[in-house]
N, C-alpha and C positions, 0 to 999 in steps of 0.2 A: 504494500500500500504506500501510495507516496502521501509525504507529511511537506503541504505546498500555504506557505502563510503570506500574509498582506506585511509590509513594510513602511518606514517610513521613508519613501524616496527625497532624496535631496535633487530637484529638476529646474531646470531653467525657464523662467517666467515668461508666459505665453511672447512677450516681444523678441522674446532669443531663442525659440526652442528654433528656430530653421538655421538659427547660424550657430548656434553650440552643435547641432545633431551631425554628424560625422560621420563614413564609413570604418568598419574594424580596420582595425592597426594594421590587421597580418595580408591584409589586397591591395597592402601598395609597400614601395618600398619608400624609404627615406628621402629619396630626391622627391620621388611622386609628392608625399605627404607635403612637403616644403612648397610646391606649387599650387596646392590647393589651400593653402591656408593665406594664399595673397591676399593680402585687403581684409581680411576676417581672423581680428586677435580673439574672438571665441570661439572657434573652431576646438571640437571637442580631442582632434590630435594634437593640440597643442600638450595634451595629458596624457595620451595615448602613446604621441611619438613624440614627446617633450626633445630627445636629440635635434630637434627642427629647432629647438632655441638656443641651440649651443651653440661654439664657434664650428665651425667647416670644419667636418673631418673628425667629430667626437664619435666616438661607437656607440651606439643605439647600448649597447650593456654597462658602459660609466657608471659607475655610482653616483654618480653626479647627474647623469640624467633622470633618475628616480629622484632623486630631490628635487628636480626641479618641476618634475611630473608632479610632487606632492604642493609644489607652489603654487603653482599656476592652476589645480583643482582647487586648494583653500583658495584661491584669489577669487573663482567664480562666484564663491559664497560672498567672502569680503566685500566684494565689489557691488554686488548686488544683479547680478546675472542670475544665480540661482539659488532658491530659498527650500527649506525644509518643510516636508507635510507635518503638521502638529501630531497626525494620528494614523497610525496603518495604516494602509490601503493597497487595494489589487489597483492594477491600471490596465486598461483594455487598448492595442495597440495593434492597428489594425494596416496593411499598407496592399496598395493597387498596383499593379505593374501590367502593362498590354492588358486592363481591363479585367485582370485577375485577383481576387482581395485573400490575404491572406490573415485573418483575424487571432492573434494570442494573447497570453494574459502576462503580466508583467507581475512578479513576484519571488519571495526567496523560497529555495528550495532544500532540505535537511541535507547537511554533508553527510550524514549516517546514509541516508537514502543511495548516495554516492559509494561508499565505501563498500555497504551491503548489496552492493549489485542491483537494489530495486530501480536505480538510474544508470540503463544498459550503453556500453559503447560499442563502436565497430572499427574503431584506428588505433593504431597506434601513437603513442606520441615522441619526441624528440625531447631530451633533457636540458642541451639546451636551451628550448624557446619553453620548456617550463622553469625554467631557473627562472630565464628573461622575467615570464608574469609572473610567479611566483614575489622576485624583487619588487614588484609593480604594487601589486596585491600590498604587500606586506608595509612596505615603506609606504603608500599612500596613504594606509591602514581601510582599505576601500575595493570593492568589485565594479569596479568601470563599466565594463564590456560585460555586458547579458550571454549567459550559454543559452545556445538554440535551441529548447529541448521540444519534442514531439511526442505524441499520445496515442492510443486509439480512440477512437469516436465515442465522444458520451453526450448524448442527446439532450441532457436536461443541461449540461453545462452549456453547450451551444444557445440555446434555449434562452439561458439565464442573460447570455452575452447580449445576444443580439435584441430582448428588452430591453435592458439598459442603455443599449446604445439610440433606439427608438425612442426612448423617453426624457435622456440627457442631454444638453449639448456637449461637444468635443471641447477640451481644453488647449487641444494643440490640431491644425490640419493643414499641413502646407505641402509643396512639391518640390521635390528634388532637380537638380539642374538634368539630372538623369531621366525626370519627369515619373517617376515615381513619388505616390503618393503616402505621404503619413499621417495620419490621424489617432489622437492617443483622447482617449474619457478617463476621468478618476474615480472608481469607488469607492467612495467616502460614507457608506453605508455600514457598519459595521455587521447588524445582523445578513448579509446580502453577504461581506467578505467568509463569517463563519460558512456560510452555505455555499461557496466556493471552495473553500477550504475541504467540509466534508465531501466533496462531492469527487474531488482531488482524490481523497483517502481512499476513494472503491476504487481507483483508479489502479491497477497492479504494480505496471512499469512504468518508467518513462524513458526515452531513447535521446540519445543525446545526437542531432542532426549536425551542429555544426558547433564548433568550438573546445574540441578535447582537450588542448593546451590550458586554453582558459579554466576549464573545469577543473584539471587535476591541478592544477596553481592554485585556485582557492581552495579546494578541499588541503590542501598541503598546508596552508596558510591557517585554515581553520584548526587543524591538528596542530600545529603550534600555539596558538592562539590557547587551546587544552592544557597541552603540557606548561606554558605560562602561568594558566590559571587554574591546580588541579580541584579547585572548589567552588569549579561552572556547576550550572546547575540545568545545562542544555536550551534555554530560554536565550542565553545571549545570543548577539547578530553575526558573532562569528563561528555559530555552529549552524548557518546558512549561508549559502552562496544567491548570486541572482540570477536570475533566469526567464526568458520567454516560452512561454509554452502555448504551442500550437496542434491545433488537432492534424494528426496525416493526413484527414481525406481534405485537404484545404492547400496541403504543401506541394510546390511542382520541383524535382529534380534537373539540373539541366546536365545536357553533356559534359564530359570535364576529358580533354581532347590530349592527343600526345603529337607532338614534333622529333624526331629522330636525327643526331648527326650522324651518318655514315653509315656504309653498308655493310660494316666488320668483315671489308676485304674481299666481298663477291663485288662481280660486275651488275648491272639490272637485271642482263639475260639472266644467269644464275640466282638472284634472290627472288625474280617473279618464280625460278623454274620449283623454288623450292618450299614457294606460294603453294604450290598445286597440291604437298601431301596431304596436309590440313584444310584447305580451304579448296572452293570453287572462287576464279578469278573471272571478273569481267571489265577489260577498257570500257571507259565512259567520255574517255578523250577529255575538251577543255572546259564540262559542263562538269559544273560541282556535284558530288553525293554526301549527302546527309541520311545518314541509316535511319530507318523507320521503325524497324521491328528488330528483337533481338537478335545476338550472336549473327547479324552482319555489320560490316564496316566498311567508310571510306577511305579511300589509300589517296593519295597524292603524294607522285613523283616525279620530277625533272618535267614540270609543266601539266602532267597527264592526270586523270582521274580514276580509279580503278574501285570497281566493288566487289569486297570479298564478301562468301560467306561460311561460316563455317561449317565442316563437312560432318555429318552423323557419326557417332561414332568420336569424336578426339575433345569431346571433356565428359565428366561425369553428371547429368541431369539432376541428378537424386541429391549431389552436395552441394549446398547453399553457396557458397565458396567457389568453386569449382566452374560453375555452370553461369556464374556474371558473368559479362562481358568483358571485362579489362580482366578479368582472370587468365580468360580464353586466350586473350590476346596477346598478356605477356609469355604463359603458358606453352604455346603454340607457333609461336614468331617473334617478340622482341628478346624472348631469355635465348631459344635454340639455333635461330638464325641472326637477329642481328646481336646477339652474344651480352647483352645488357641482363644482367641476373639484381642489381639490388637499386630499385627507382627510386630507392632512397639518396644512395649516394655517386648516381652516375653522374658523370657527367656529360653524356651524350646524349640526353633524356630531359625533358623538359614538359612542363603539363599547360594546356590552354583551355583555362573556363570556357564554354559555351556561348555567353552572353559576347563572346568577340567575333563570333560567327567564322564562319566557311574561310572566311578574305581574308583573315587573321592568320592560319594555313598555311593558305599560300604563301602569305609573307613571310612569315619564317622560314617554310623550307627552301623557297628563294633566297633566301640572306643568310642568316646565319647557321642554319641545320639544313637538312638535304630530304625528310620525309615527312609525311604527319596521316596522322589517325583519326578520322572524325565518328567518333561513339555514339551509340545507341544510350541514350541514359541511363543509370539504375533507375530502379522505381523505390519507391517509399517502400515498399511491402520484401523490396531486396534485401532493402537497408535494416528491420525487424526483424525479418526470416534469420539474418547472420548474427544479430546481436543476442540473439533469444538462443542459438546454436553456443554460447558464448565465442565466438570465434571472429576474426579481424577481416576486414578487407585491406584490401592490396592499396600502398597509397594512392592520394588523389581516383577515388571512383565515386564522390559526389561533388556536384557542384549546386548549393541552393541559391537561389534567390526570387524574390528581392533580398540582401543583405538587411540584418537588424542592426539600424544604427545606433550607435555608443555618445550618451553623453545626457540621452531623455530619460534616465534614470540612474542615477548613484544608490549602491549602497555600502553605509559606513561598517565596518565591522566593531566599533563601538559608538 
């Protein structure tokens, strides 16, 4: 049963929420960050990627950059950009993209829940970019960045949301220069937050979509935070992490695409010929392919377009694991022919979200790599099926969005 409670979020006052609201730290890099924060000293990466305020050339892990992270969030307070709810509350946080609303609830979620496996994952994480948040977490004394967690369908909860949202007005609803839309309500209802909460409780799992670094850095933070204080009494805010939680039948997965350098020393002849064991191959020449349906994919190389699919017989059906798509495909051709065994730390290997489309591709493997992969996406039901198996996917095999932006809700861990 997940144990999911109302908080009191520290937010930015409806004239700032569109210029504090921010995409996650981890979908750009440092230079990126640094250009979107032009003209906008509230930009919620000023906290996020605080190194954007240091001189040229500071490492994003500084110690100094964590101070200065923890600055510039007290300053938001100080300044009067953003002020504290007097009293718990859930927030309903709801965002559009291509006409698709994706509605979840904004609230802390039990580290116990985390640790106990009743909050399932499917990645593995890196140490260290959990150090990185970890420092983040702990020096800001604060959960910044919301984990994306996901649910199955519970009808009264739905139910409950979509009242409120009919009967309320939105305290925040503006649109992203991406043209994505965000709208956040408060409930500030107290008996309404309990019936949330219980309703949370029949709830078995929750599946954590997007943000495993972040999660295992607050839960780490939080178990410190124990050990500091061995006469908690489990009520405190650092025995909660924060979290958006959205129903799956609401969330869309996108592609999450590979680019390839080099043919690990075959010619074309030879790596299409060796295309053939596994797969059926079809030229599609200079007309894009974008896979439809699972276990096919599109190839792009040296200009051309090729649709493979994969042949009966060369993965296992029956394993969750096994039977994804980028399983298939390392499995079958980037580990045996083009020789890349850990997409962790290749470096000939490279991953392209969805959201940059087909053209994005091509541009790569024209420039600086030589192929690329365009996926059929996981589906939501992938993503549960392997987490419920307790078992990991392969990196990079989801890509969500819309992205939940960082900075429309703080929470302090005291």
């Amino acid at each position: 049963m997940a144990k999911v409670r109302p908080f009191k979020a520290v937010r930015p006052r409806p004239e700032y929420a569109a210029k504090v609201a921010a995409l996650p730290y981890d979908v750009m890099s440092s230079e990126e960050a640094a250009v979107m924060v032009q003209g906008n000293p509230y930009s919620f990466l000023h906290i996020d990627r605080a190194e954007i305020d240091m001189p040229a050339g500071t490492s994003p892990y500084d110690a100094a950059v964590y101070d200065k992270a923890k600055e510039n969030l007290d300053n938001l307070s100080k300044n009067g950009i953003c002020a504290q709810d007097a009293e718990p509350c859930f927030y309903i946080y709801r965002q559009v993209m291509n006409g698709r609303a994706q509605t979840g609830i904004a609230g802390c979620v039990s580290i116990d829940d985390y640790i106990n496996n009743n909050v399932k994952k499917h990645e593995l994480t890196r140490a260290d970019k959990e150090v990185d948040r970890l420092n983040h977490v702990n020096i800001c004394n604060a959960n910044t960045g919301p984990i994306f967690l996901t649910y199955r369908p519970k009808k009264e909860l739905s139910a409950l949301l979509a009242r409120w949202q009919e009967e309320h007005d939105a305290v925040y609803d503006f649109t992203t220069d991406a043209g994505i839309r965000n709208t956040v309500w408060v409930i500030d209802d107290s008996a309404v937050n309990a019936e949330i909460s219980k309703l949370f409780s029949e709830i078995e799992y929750l599946y954590i979509a997007d943000g495993h670094h972040r999660a295992a850095s607050a839960i780490k933070v939080g178990v410190m935070r124990r050990e500091e204080n061995p006469d908690y009494d489990g009520n405190e805010e650092f025995n909660y992490f924060l979290a958006v939680l959205f129903s799956c039948d609401e969330l869309e997965i996108m592609d999450y695409n590979r680019v390839v350098k080099g043919l690990n020393g075959l010619t074309k002849e030879e790596f299409l010929a060796k295309l053939e064991k596994d797969f059926t191959v079809e030229k599609n020449g200079k007309e894009k392919y974008k896979p439809a349906v699972p276990h096919t994919f599109g190839m792009y190389l040296e200009g051309e377009w090729y649709k493979l699919a994969a042949k009966e017989g060369t993965f296992d059906s029956t394993d969750a694991v096994a039977a994804l798509d980028v399983s298939i495909l390392q499995n079958n051709l980037i580990a045996p022919i083009l020789g890349i065994e850990d997409l962790r730390t290749s470096d000939r290997i490279d991953f392209v979200g969805g959201i940059r489309g087909l053209g994005e591709l091509e541009k790569r493997a024209n420039t600086d790599m030589t192929m690329a992969f365009a996926m059929c996406p996981t589906s939501v039901q992938d993503l549960m099926d392997v987490a419920d198996s307790g078992r990991i996917m392969p990196p990079k095999s989801t890509w969500f969005e819309p992205k939940i932006l960082s900075g429309l809700f703080i929470h302090y861990l005291n």
